[in-house]
C-alpha positions in Angstrom: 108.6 196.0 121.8 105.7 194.6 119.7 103.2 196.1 117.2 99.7 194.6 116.7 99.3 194.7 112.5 95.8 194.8 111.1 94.7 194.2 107.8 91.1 194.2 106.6 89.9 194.1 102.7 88.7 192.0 99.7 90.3 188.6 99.5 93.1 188.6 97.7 96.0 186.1 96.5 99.3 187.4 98.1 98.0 190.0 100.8 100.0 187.8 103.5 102.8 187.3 101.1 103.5 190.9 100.9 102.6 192.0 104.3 105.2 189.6 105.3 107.6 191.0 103.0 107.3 194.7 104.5 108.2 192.5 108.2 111.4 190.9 106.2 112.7 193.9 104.6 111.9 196.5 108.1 113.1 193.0 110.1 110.3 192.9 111.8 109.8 189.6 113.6 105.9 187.9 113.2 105.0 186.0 116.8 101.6 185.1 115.7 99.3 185.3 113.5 95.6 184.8 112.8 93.5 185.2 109.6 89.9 184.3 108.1 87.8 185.1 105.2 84.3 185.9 106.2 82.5 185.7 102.6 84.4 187.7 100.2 86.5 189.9 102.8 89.9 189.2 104.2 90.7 189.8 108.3 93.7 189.4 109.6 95.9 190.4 112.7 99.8 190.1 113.3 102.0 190.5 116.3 105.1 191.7 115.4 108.3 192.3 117.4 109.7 195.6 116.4 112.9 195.1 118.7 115.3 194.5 115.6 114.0 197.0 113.3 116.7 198.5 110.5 114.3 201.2 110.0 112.3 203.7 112.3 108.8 202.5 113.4 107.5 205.2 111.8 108.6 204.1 108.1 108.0 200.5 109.3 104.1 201.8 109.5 104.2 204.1 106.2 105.1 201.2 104.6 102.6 199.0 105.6 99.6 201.9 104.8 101.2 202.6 101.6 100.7 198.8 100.7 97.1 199.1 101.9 96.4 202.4 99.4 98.5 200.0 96.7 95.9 196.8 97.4 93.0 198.4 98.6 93.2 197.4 101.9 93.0 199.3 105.5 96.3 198.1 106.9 97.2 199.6 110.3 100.0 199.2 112.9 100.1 200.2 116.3 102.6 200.5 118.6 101.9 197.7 121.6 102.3 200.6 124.3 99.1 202.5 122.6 97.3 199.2 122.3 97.8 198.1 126.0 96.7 201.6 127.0 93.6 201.3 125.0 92.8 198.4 126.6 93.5 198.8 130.4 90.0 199.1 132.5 
């Protein structure tokens, strides 16, 4: 099972820093990951294999929104079943 992580706000030092922590301490697995800074705002997207979490997904993605409120940042984590069906023609 995978989750597709976005983050989008102001550049900042450390936003990949601590979303990685939340993966570590949730042990959440990061496949890839891509990130850019158009002007002054940060973009970035992570897959994420949830297989191994030690915690339900649902704190695994309260986490990650609370550190979005915390930095200012819109931080979302969906589930790779939802995204797939979002995305099927």
């Amino acid at each position: 099972m995978k989750t597709v992580v976005s983050v989008i706000g102001k550049d900042a030092v450390g936003i990949i820093a601590d979303v990685s922590a939340i993966c570590n301490e949730c042990n959440a697995n990061i496949i890839d990951i891509t990130q850019s800074v158009l002007q002054d705002m940060f973009v970035m997207v992570m897959l994420t294999e949830i297989k191994d979490l030690n915690c339900s997904f649902a704190d695994y993605s309260e986490k990650m929104k609370n550190l979005g409120k915390q930095r200012n940042l819109d931080i979302r984590v969906m589930h790779e079943d939802v995204f797939n069906s979002m995305h099927r023609i």
